[in-house]
C-alpha positions as CSV (number, residue, x, y, z in Angstrom):
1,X,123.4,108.7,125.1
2,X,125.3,105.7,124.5
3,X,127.3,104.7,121.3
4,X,125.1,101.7,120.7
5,X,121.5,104.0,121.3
6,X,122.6,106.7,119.3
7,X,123.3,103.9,116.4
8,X,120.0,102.5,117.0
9,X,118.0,105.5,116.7
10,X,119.6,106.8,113.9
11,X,118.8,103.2,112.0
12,X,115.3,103.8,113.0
13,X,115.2,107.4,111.5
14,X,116.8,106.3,108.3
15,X,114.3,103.2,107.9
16,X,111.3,106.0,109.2
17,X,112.6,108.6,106.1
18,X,113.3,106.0,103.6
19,X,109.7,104.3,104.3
20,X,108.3,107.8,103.7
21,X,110.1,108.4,100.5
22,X,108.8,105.0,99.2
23,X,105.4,106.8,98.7
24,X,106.5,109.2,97.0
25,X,109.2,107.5,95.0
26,X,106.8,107.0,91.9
27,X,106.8,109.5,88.6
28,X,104.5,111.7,88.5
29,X,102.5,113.5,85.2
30,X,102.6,110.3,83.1
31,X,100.7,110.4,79.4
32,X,99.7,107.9,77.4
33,X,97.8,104.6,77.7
34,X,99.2,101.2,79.3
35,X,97.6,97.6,79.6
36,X,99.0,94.9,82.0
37,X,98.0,92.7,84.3
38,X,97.2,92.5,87.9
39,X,97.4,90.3,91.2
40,X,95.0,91.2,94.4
41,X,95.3,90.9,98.0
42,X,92.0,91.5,100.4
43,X,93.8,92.0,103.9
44,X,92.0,92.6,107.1
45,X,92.9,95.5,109.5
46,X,95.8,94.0,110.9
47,X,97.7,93.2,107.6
48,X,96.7,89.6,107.5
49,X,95.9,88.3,103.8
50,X,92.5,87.1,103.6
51,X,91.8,87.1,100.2
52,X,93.9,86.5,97.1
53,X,93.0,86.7,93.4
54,X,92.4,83.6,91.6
55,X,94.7,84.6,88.6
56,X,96.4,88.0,87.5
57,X,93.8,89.9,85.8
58,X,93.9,92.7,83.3
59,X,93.6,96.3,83.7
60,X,94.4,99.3,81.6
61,X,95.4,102.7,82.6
62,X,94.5,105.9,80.1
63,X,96.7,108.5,81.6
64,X,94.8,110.9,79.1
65,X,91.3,110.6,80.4
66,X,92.6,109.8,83.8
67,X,90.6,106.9,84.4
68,X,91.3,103.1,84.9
69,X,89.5,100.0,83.6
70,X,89.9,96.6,86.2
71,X,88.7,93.3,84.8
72,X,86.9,92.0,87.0
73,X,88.1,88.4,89.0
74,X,88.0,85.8,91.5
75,X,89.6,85.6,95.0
76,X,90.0,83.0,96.5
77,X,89.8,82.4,100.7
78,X,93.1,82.3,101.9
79,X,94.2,79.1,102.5
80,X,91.4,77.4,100.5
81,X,92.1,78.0,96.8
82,X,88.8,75.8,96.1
83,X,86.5,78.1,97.8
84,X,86.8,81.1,95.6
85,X,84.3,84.4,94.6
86,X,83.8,86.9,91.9
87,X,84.4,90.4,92.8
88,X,83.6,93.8,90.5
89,X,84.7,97.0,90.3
90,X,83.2,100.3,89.1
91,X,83.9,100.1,84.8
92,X,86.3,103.4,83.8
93,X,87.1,104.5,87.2
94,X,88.2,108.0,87.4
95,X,91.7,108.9,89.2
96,X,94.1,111.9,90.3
97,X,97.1,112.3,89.7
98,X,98.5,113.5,93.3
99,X,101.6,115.4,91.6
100,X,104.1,113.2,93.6
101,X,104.0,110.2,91.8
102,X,100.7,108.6,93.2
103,X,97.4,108.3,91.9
104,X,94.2,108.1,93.7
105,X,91.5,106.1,92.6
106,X,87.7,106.0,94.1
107,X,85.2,102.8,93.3
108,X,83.4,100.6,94.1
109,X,84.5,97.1,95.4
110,X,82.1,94.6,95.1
111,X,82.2,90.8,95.9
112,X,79.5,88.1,95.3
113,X,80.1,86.3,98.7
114,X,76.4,85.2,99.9
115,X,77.2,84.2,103.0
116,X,77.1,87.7,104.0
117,X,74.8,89.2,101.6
118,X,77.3,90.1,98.3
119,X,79.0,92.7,100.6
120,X,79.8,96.1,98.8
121,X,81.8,99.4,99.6
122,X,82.9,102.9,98.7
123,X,86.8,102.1,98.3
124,X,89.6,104.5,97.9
125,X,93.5,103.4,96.6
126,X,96.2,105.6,95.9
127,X,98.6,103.6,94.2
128,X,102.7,104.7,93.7
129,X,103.3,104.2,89.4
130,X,106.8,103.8,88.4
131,X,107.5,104.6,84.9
132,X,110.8,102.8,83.7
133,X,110.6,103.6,80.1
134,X,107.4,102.4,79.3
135,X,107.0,99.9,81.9
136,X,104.8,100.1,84.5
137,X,105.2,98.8,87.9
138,X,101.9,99.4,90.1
139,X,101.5,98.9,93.7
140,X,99.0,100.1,96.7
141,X,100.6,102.5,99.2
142,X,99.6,102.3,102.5
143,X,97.4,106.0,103.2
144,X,94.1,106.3,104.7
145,X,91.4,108.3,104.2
146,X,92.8,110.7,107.0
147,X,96.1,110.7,105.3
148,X,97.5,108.4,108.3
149,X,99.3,105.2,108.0
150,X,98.5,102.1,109.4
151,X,101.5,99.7,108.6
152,X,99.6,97.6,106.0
153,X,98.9,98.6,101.8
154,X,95.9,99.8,101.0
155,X,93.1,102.0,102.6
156,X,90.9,100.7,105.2
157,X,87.4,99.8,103.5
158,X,84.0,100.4,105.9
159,X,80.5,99.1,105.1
160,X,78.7,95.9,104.6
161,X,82.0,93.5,104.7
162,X,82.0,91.3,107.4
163,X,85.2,92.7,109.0
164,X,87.2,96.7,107.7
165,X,89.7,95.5,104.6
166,X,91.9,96.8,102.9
167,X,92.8,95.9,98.9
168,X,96.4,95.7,97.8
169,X,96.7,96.0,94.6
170,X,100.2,94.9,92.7
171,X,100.5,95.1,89.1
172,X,102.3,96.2,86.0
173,X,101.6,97.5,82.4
174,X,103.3,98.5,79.5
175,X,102.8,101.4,77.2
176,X,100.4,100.8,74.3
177,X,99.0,104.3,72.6
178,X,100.3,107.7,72.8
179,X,96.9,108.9,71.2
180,X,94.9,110.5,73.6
181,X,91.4,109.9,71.8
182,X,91.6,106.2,72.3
């Protein structure tokens, strides 16, 4: 093997192990509760950003009861900010902590799009959570439901959407309560 193909496969197995440490580089068993705020992408199944939300929205995270609450929003077509929808998710949506600092979240995703019939879906995120002391930073990681990658954040979503998405969701939130009967 030449100098120049053994450097070039060596870069690719450091970007392939450091790319599958970034799942896992999030803290795991976090307490307390957090609020913050949001941002939203709807991609399609090649990565492309279809969708982007409106504003940042607000969602808080009870780490005690292991459940999540999502304001609700509006995306808006990408690239035609004036042709926006509101979406909904499930209210207190339960989670899991994975153990390796990920958390996987099960909801439903709903958006009122009538052109194709207010579409809604079973949708599944596990989202990496690092804790850096008190702060929150949020972020989809890219699993699906067979535990495969596919390139792209999020999990592939199935069912009455016009094409399979996938929701990246980026967000932070800061510690609030330590009081678990919040």
């Amino acid at each position: 093997m030449t100098l120049q193909k053994s450097f070039a496969l060596g870069l690719l197995l450091g970007c392939a192990s450091s790319t599958s440490f970034a799942v896992n580089e999030g803290t795991s068993g976090l307490t307390g509760q957090y609020i913050g705020s949001y941002q939203l992408e709807v991609l399609d199944s090649n990565g492309q950003v279809k969708a982007n939300s409106l504003h940042t929205y607000s969602w808080q995270w009870d780490f005690y009861n292991k459940t999540i609450s999502i304001d609700t929003g509006k995306i808006y077509k990408t690239p035609f900010k004036w042709l926006h929808f509101n979406y909904g998710i499930t209210s207190n949506i339960p989670f899991i902590d994975n153990g390796d600092g990920t958390y996987t979240a099960n909801y439903i995703f709903k958006v009122n799009y009538p052109f194709f019939y207010n579409p809604k879906a079973q949708a599944s995120t596990t989202f990496s959570i690092i804790d850096n002391a008190g702060s929150l930073t949020i972020s989809s990681v890219d699993i699906e439901l067979d535990g495969t990658k596919d390139g792209y954040p999020g999990t592939k979503i199935h069912g009455e959407f016009p094409k399979i998405i996938q929701l990246n969701w980026q967000g932070k939130a800061q510690f609030f309560s330590n009081d678990g009967n919040n």
